[in-house]
N, C-alpha and C positions, 0 to 999 in steps of 0.2 A: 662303821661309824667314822666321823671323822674329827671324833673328841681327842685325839691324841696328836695329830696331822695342825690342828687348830693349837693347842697350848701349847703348842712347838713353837710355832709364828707367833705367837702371840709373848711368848719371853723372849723370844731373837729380838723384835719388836720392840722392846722396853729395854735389850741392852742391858740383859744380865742371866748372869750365869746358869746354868743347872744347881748348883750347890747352893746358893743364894735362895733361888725361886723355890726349892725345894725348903730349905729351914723360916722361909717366910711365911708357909705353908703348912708347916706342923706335920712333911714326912719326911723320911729319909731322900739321899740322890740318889740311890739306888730302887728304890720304890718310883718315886718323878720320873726316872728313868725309863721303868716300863709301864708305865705312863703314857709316856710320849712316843715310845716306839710300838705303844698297841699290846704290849705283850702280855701285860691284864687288864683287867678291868677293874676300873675305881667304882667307891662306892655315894650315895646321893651326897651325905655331908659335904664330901669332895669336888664334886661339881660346884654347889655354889661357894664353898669357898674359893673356888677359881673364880668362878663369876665373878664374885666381890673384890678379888684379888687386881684382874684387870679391869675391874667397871663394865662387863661386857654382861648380855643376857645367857639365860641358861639353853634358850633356843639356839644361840648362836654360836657356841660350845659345841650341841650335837647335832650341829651341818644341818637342822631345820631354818634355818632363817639365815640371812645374809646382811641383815641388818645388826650390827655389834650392841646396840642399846634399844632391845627393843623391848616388850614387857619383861619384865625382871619375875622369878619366881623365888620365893624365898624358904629360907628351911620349916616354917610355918607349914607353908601349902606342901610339903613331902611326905607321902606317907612315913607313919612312926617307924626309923634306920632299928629299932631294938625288936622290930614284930619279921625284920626280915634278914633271915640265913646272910652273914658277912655284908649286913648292910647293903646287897648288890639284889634285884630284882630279877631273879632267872638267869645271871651271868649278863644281863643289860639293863645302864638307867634308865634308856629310854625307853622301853616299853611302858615303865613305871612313870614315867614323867606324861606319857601321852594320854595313860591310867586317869592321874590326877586332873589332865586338864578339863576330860570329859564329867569324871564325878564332881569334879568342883563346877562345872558348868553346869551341871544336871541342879544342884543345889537351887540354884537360883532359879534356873526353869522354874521347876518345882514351886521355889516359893512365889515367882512372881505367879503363877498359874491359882495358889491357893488365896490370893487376892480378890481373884476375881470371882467367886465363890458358885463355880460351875463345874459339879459331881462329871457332868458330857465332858468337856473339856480334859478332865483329867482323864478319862477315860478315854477319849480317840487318842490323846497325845502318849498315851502308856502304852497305849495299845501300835501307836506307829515304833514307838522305840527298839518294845521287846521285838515286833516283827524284825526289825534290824538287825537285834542282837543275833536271834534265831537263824538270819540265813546265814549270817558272816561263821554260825557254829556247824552251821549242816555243811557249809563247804569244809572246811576246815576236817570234819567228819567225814565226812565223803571222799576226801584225798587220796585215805587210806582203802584200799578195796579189803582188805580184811576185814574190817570195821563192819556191824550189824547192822543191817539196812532195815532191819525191824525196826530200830528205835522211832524209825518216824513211819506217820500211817498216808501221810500224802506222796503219791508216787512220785521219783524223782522228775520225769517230766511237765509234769503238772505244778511242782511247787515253784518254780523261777515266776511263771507269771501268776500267780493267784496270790505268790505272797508278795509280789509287785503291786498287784490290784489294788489288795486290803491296804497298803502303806498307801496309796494314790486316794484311796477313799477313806482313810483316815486325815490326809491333808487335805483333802476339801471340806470337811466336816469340818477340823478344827476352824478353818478359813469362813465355814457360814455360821459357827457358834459365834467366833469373835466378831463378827459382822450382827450379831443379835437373832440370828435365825436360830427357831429349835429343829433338832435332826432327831435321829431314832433314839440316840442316846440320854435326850433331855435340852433344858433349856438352852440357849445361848447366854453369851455374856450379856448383861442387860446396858451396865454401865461401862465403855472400854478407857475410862481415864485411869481405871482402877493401873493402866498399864504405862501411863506415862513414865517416862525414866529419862535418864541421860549419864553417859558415862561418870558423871560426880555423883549422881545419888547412887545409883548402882552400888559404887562404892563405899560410900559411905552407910550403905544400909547392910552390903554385903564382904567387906572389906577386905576378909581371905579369901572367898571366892570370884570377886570379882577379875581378877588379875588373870586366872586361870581363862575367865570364861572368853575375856578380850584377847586374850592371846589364841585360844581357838577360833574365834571367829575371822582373827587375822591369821590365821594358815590357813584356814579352807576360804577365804577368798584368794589367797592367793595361787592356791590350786584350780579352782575354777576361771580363773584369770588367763592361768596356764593353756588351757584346752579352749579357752574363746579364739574369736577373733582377733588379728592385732590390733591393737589401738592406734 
């Protein structure tokens, strides 16, 4: 990570102290200390109290983004610090930060999808999800050769592309629901303004989640950006 590497710079930066930046803080210098040098790990409160500390984003603390202000996440959108062992997420925040950004993102899916009042719709879109979740856990399971190969009934070489297909044919269903076509699953959307939006409503309809879900959609174009062409 390069949360420790960053709050270094970033009090050199401002031209003051360790002992200073640390009681403005509400830890010891001895704590800030290993902090900065990596040697533990902090937990969520902490992050955005940095964040707010130097005005900077909580993306841009853990070396996800390179932009200093860019969506802000607030101690709101964190998972509850008292449901999790020393406040720290498995020994990292960011697992737990990229946690949130997806379920708060999924909120709004979700709600904006129950608008539009099509049983098919939720259903291809559940359906390309969980296939997601599924492969990212069979790899993850399959790492380990010890690991029971029973658990799953599709043979390992058969499942890469079949569980491609079903996500490929789930996104085109969704793509001829929304267009008003019915598929196997039922009808299409009849009416699509039910989906009208713009970054203000969003907001304003969704207000804790919406921060989350703009900030996901600004990493993953920036990854896809990545592997394009140069512009």
């Amino acid at each position: 990570m390069e949360f420790n590497r960053i709050i270094k710079l970033l009090r050199k930066e401002r031209g003051i102290t360790q002992k200073q930046a640390a009681e403005d803080l509400g830890v010891s210098q001895a704590l800030l200390s290993h902090y900065e040098k990596g040697i533990r790990e902090c937990g969520l409160d902490f992050v955005v109290r940095v964040a707010d500390y130097y005005n900077v984003s909580c993306d841009y603390l853990l070396g996800r983004s390179a932009e200093r202000n860019g969506m802000m996440l607030t101690a709101d959108e964190l998972p509850n610090p008292d449901k999790m062992k020393d406040n720290v997420y498995h020994g990292s925040v960011l697992p737990t930060m990229n946690k949130k950004l997806i379920s708060n993102g999924l909120n709004v899916l979700y709600a904006k999808i129950a608008e539009c009042h099509s049983k098919a719709l939720t259903t291809e879109v559940s359906s390309y999800l969980m296939m997601a979740v599924a492969k990212m856990f069979r790899l993850l399971y399959s790492a380990e050769p010890h690991n029971a190969p029973s658990l799953f009934s599709v043979e390992a070489r058969r499942w890469p592309g079949y569980s491609s297909a079903v996500m490929q044919m789930n996104e085109a269903n969704v793509e001829a629901l929304l267009a008003g076509e019915d598929v196997g699953t039922g009808e299409g959307v009849k009416d699509p303004s039910c989906l009208a939006m713009t970054t203000e409503s969003l907001t304003r309809e969704f207000p804790l989640y919406t921060p989350s879900l703009l900030n996901l959609v600004k990493t993953s174009e920036t990854r896809v950006k990545g592997i394009g062409p140069e512009q």
